[in-house]
N, CA, C and O of each residue as an XYZ file, in Angstrom:
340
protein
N      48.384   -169.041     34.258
C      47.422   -168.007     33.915
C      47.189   -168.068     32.410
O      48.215   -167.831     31.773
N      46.306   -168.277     31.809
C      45.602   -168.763     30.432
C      46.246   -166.791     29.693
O      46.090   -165.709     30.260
N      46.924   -167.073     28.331
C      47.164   -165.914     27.757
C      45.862   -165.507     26.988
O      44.995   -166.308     26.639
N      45.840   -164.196     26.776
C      44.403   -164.017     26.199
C      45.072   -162.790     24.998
O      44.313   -162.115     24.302
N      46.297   -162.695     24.942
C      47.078   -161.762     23.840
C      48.046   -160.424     24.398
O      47.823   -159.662     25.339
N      48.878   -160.449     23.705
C      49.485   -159.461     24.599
C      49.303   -158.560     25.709
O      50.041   -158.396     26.681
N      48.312   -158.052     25.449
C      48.024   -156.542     26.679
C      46.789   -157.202     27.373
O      45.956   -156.347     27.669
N      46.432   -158.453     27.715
C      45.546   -159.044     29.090
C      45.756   -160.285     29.220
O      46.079   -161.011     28.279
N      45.532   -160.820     30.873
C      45.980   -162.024     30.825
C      44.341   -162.576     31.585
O      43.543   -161.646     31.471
N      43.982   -163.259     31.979
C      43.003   -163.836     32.979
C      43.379   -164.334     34.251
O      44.431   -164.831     34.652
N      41.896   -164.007     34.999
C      42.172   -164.155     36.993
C      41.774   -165.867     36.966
O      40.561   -166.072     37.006
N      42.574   -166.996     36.908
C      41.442   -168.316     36.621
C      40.585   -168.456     37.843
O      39.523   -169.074     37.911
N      41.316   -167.663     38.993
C      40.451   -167.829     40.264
C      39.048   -166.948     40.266
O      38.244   -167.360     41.102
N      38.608   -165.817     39.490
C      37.696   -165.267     39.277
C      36.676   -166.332     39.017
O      36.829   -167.475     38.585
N      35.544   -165.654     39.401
C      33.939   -166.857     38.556
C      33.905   -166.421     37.252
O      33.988   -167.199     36.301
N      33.774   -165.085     37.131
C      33.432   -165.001     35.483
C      34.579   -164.981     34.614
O      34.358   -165.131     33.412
N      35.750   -164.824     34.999
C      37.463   -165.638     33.914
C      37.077   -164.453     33.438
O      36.615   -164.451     32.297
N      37.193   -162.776     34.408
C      37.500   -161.652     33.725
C      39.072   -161.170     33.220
O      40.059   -161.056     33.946
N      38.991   -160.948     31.892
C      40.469   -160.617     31.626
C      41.242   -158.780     32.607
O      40.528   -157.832     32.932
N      42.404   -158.848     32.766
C      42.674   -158.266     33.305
C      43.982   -157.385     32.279
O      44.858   -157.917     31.597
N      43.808   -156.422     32.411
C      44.712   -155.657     31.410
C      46.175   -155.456     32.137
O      46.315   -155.323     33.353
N      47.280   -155.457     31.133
C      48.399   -155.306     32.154
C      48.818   -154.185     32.782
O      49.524   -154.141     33.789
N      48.286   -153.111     32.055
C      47.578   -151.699     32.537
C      47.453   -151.803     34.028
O      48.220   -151.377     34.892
N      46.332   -152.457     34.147
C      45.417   -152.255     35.960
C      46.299   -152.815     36.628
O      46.565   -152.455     37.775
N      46.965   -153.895     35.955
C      48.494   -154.596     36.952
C      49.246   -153.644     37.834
O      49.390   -153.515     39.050
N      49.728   -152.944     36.610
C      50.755   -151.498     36.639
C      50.454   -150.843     37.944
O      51.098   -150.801     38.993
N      49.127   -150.266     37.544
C      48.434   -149.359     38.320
C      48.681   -149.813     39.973
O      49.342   -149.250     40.845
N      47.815   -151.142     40.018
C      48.120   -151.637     41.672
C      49.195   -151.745     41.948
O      49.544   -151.310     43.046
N      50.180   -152.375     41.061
C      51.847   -152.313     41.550
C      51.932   -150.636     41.995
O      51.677   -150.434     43.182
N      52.248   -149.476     41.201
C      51.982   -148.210     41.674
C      51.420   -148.090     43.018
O      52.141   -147.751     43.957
N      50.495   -148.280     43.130
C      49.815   -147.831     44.402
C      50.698   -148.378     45.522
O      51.298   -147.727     46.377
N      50.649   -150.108     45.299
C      51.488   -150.542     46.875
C      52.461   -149.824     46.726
O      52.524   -149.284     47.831
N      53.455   -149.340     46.008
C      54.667   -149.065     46.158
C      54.449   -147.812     46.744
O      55.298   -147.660     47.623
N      53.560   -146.659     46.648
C      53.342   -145.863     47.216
C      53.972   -144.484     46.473
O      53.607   -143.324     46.663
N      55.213   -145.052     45.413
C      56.095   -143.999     44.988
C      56.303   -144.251     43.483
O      56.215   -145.405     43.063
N      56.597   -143.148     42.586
C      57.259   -143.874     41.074
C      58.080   -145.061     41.239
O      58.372   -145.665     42.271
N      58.390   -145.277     40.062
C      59.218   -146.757     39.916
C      59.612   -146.730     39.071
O      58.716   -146.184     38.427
N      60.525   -146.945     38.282
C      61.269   -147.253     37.156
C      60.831   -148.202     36.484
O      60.439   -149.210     37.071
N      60.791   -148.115     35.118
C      59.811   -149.210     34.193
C      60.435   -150.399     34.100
O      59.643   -151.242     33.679
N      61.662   -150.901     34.339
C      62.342   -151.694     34.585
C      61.971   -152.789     36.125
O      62.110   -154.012     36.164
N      61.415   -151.761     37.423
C      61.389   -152.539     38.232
C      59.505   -152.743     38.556
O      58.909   -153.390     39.416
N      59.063   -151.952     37.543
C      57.584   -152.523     37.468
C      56.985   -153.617     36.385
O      55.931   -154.253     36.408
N      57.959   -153.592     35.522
C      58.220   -154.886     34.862
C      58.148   -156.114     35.425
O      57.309   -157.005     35.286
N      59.799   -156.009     36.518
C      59.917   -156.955     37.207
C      58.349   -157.664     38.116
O      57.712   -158.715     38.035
N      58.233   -156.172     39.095
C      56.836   -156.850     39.829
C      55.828   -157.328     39.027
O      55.403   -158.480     39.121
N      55.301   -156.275     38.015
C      54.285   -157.434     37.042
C      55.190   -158.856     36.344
O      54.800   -159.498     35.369
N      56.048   -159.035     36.871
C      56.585   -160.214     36.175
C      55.927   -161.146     37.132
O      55.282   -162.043     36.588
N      55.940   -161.142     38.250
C      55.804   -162.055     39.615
C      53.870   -162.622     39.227
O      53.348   -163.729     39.360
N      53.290   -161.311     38.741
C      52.077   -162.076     38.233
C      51.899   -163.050     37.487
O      51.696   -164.221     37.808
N      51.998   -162.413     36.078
C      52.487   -163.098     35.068
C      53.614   -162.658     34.037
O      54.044   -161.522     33.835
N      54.034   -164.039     33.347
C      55.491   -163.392     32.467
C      54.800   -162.776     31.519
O      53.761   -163.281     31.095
N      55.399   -161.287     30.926
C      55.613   -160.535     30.203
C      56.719   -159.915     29.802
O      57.411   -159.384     30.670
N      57.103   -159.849     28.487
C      58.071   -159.511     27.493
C      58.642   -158.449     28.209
O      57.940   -157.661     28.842
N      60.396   -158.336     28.132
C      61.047   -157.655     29.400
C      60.972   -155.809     28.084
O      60.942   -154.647     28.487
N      60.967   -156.299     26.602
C      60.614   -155.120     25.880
C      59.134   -154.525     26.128
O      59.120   -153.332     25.827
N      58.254   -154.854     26.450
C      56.792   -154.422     26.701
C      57.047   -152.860     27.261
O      57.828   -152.468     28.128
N      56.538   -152.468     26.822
C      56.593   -150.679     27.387
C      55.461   -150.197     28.008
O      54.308   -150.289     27.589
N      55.927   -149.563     29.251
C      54.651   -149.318     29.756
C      53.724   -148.114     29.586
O      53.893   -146.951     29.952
N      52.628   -148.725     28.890
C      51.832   -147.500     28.318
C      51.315   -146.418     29.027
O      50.735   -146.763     30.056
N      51.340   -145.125     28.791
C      51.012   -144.085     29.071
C      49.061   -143.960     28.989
O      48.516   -143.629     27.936
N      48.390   -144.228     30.045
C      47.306   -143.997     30.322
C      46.829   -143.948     31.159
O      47.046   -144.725     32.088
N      45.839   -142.864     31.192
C      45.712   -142.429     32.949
C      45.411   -143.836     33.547
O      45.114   -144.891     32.985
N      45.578   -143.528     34.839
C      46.170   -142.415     35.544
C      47.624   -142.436     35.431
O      48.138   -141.499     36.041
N      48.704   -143.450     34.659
C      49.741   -143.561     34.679
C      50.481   -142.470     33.839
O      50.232   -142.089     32.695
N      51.534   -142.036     34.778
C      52.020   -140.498     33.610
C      53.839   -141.262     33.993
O      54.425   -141.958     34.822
N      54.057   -140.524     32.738
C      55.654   -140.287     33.024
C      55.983   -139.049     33.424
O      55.639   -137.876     33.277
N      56.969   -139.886     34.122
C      58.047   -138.366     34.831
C      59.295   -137.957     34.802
O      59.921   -137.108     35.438
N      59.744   -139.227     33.361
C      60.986   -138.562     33.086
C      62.242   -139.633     33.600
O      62.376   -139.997     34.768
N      62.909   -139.946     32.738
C      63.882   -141.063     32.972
C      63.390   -142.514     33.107
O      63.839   -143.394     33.842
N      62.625   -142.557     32.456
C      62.076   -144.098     32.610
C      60.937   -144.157     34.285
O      60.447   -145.132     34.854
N      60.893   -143.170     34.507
C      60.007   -143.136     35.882
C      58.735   -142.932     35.761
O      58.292   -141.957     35.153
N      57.962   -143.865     36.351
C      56.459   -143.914     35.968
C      55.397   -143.461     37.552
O      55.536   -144.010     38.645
N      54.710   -142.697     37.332
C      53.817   -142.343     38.899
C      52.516   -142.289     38.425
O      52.257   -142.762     37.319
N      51.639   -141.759     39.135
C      50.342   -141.510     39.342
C      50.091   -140.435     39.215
O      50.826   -139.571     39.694
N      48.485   -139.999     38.231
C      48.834   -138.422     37.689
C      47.829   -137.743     39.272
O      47.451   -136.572     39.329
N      47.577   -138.733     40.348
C      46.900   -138.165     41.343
C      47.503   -138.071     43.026
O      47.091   -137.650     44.106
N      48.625   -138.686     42.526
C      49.885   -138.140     43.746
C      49.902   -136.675     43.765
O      49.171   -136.020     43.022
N      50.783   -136.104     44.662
C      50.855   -134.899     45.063
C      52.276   -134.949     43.984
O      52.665   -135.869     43.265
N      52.783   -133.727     44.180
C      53.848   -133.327     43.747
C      54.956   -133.629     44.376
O      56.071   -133.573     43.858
N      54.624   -134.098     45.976
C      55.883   -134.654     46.928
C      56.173   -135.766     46.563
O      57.312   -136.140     46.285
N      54.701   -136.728     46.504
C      55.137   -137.809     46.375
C      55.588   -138.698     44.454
O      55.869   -139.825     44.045
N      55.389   -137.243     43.834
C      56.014   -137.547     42.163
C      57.246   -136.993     42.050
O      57.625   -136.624     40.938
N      58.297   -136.804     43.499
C      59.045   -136.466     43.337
C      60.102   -137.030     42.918
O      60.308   -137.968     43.688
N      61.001   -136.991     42.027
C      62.456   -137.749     41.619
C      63.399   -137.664     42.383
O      64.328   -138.287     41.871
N      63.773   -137.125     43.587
C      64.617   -137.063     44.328
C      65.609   -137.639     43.993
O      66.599   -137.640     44.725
């Protein structure tokens, strides 16, 4: 996957070689998982895309919120499912 600078990488399979932020990565990892995740193991899954720095922090922008202990959710989940249990 061609680097395009820290915070985007490129789809080479796309037609127009749109860059993709590691942001929107985040986000879809979020969604499949269905639940928060620990920034540690959404790291990991955006790792499986492409490698990124295991220090990279995952930025706070919607829809991505923190919830406290390194736990990252969706600011459009319910309250059940932003639960920390």
């Amino acid at each position: 996957v061609p680097y395009l600078g820290r915070q985007m990488f490129a789809n080479p399979e796309s037609e127009e070689g749109k860059r993709i932020f590691i942001h929107d990565v985040l986000h879809q990892i979020l969604i499949s998982n269905g639940k928060p995740m620990h920034s540690k193991d959404l790291l990991y899954e955006a790792n499986k895309i492409r490698s990124i720095h295991e220090n990279l922090p995952v930025f706070l922008k919607e829809p991505i919120i923190l919830l406290g202990k390194g736990f990252y959710g969706l600011n459009y989940w319910d309250e059940e499912t932003n639960n920390l249990r």
